[in-house]
Residue, then its C-alpha position, 0 to 999 in steps of 0.5 A: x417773751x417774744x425773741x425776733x432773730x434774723x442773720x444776714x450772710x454768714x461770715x469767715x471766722x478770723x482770729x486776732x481781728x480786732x473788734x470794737x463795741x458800741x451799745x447805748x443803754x439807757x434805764x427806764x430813759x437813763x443813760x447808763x454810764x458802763x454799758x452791761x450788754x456791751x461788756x458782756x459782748x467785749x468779755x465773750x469777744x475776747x475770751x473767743x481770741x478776738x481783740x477788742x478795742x476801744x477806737x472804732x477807727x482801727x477796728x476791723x469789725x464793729x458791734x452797734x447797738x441798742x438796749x433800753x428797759x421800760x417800767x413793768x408792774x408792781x406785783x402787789x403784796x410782793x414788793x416785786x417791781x418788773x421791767x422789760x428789756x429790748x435789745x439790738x445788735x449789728x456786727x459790721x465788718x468796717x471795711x464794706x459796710x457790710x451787715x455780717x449778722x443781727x440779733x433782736x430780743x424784746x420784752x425780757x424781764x427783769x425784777x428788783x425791789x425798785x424799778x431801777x433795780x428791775x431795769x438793771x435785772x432786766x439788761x443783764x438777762x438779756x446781755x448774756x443772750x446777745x452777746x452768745x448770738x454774735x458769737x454763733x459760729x453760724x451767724x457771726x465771726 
C-alpha cells in the first residue's frame, strides 16, 4: 500500500462553521447512491462541533472529492475476491478559494465474496483514513 499525503497552508480551527461534503464514488464504475466516504467525513465533522450542511451555497468550508475502487483478484480456492480503492479529498474555504488541506490514498484493499462486496470493503477501509486526515489539527480545521 502506497499512501501519498500533502497539506497545503495550515488553517485556523473554528467552531460552528458550517461545512458541506461533496465526494463522488463509484464501484467498480457504479455509481453509488449514499456516499461511504462522505458520511464518514460528515459524522467526524459533526461529532468535531462543525455543522454540517447540505447546501454548499451557505457552507463556509467545503470538502470535494473522489473515491473509486477497481477489480483485484480472485484468490483461487478461497472463494476470496479483492478490490482496491483510491481516494481524494480537498477542504476548500469557500470564501477565497483557498486549498486549506489535501489528502491522498491509493490502492487500499478491500475483500468480499463478490466483487461488488470487496469494492464496497475497500470504500469503507478507506473512509475512515480520509475522513481522520481532514480532521488533523494540523492539516485542517
Amino acid at each position: 500500500t502506497r499512501v501519498v499525503e500533502f497539506t497545503l497552508s495550515p488553517f485556523v480551527e473554528r467552531r460552528d462553521l458550517k461545512v458541506a461534503v461533496l465526494i463522488n464514488e463509484e464501484n467498480l464504475g457504479v455509481r453509488m447512491e449514499r456516499s461511504l466516504v462522505g458520511s464518514a467525513i460528515a459524522e467526524k465533522l459533526a461529532e468535531a462541533g462543525y455543522q454540517v450542511v447540505d447546501d454548499q451555497k451557505i457552507a463556509k468550508i467545503v470538502v470535494t472529492g473522489t473515491s473509486t475502487t477497481r477489480v483485484g483478484v480472485t484468490t483461487s480456492g478461497l472463494d476470496v475476491v479483492t478490490s482496491r480503492a483510491d481516494g481524494s479529498v480537498r477542504v476548500i474555504e469557500t470564501d477565497t478559494g483557498t486549498i486549506v488541506s489535501q489528502k491522498r490514498l491509493v490502492n487500499i484493499a478491500g475483500f468480499g465474496l463478490t466483487s461488488e462486496q470487496a469494492g464496497i470493503d475497500a470504500m469503507k477501509r478507506i473512509s475512515g483514513p480520509l475522513a481522520e486526515a481532514i480532521l488533523d489539527r494540523k492539516s485542517v480545521v
